[in-house]
C-alpha positions in Angstrom: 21.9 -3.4 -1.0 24.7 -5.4 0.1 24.7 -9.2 0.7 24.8 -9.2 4.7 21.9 -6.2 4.5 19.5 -8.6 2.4 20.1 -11.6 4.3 19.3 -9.7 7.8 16.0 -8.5 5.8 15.5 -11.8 4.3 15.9 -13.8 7.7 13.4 -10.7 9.6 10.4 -12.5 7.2 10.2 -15.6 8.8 10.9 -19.7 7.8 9.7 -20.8 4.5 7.4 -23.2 6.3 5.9 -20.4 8.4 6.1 -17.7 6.1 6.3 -14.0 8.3 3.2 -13.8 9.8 3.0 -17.4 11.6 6.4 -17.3 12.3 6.1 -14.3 14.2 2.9 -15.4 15.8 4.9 -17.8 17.6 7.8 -15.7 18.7 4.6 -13.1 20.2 2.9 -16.1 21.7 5.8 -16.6 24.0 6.7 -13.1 24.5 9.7 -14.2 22.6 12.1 -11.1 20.3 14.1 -12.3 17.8 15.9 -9.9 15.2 18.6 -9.9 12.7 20.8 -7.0 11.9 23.8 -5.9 9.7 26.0 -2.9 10.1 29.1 -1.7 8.3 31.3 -4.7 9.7 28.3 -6.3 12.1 25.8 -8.8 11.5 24.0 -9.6 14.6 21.2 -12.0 15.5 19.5 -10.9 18.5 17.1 -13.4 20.8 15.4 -11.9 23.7 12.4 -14.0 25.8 12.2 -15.2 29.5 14.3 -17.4 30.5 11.4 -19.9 31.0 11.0 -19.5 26.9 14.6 -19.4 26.3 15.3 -22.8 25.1 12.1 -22.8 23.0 13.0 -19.5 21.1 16.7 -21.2 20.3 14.7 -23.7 18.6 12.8 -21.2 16.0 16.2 -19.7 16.2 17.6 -23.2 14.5 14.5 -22.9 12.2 14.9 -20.0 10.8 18.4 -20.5 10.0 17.8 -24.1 8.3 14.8 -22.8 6.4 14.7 -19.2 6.0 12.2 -17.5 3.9 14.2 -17.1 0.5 11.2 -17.3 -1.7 11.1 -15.5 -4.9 8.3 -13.3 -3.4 10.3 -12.2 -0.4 13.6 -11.4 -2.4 10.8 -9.4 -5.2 9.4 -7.5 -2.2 12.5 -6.5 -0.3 14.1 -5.6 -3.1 11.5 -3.1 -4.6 10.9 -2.0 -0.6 15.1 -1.0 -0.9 14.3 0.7 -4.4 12.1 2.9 -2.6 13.7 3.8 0.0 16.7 4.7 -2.1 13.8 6.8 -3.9 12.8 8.1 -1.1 16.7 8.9 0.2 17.9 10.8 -2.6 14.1 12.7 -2.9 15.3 13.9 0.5 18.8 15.0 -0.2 17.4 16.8 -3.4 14.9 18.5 -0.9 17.4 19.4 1.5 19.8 20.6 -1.1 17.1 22.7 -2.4 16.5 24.7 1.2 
């Protein structure tokens, strides 16, 4: 997994004060999306909400960015959750190969 792919996984589980769950407990209480991304030569941060909630989701915006969740338990877990789905990815091409 390349650097901009873990950070858009790693910034998707919340602020280290939060954690994932209460941090996206307050994104849902306002009807509030936010969701990072990286592509091939893209990495996109996306913030979606009324515009009543607009200003408010800019500030967990800030949040996230000055204290994402880089714990050594969220690095362990997305990094076993890319193992498997590399697993899972080359169990497929050796199933479709295989047909």
């Amino acid at each position: 997994m390349d650097l901009a792919k873990l950070s858009a996984k790693l910034l998707n589980e919340g602020t280290k004060s939060d954690g994932a769950v209460e941090f996206s407990k307050k994104l849902e209480d306002r009807a509030i999306d936010l969701s990072v991304n990286s592509g091939n030569e893209t990495f996109v941060v996306e913030l979606n909400s009324l515009r009543s909630e607009f200003d408010y989701g800019v500030k967990l915006l800030e949040k996230l960015l000055n204290n994402p969740n880089y714990t050594k338990d969220t690095m362990s877990n997305n990094k076993n959750s890319n193992s498997r789905g590399v697993k899972d990815e080359k169990r497929a091409i050796l199933i479709i190969s295989h047909i």
